[in-house]
C-alpha positions as CSV (number, residue, x, y, z in Angstrom):
1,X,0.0,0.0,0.0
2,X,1.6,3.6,-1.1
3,X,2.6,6.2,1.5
4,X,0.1,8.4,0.6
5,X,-2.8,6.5,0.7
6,X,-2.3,6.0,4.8
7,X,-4.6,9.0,5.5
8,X,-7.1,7.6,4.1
9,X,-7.3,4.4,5.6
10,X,-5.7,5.3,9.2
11,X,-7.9,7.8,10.9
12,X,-4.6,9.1,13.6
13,X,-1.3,9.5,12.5
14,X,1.7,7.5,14.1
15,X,2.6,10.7,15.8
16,X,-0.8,11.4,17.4
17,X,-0.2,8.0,18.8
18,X,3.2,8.3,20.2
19,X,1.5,11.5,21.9
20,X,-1.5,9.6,23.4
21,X,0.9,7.1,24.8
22,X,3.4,9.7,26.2
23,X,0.3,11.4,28.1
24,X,-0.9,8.1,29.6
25,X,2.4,6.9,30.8
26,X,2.9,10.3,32.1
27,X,-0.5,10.4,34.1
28,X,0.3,6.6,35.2
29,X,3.6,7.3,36.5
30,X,2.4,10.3,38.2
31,X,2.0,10.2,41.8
32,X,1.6,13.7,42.7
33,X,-2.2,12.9,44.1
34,X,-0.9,9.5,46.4
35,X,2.0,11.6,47.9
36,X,1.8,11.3,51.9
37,X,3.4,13.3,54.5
38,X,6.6,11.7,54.0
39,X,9.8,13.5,55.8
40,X,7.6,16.1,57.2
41,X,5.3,14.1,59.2
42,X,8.4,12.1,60.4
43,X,10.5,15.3,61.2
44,X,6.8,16.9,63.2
45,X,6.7,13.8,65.2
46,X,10.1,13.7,66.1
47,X,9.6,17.3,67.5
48,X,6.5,16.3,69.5
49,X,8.5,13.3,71.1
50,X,11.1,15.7,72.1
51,X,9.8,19.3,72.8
52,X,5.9,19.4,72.4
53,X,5.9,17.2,75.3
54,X,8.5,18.9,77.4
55,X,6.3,22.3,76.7
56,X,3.0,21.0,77.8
């Protein structure tokens, strides 16, 4: 099949789908939403065992 006659057989191009793909790995491998306290709610409870409780 010619080159040229792709369009009208494939509705999206190759690069439309390298860009869908890019988008959903991206938003898979994005953890942004699921992030936790981490080191900060480690470092605040390390303060409360040591000083909050000496203050109260």
């Amino acid at each position: 099949m010619p080159r040229r006659h792709w369009r009208e057989i494939f509705p999206v191009t190759p690069g439309t789908l390298l860009a869908w793909h890019r988008r959903f790995i991206a938003a898979k491998w994005d953890y942004t939403a699921r992030r936790g306290t981490g080191l900060k709610g480690v470092f605040i409870a390390v303060w409360w065992l040591t000083w909050g409780f000496a203050i109260v």
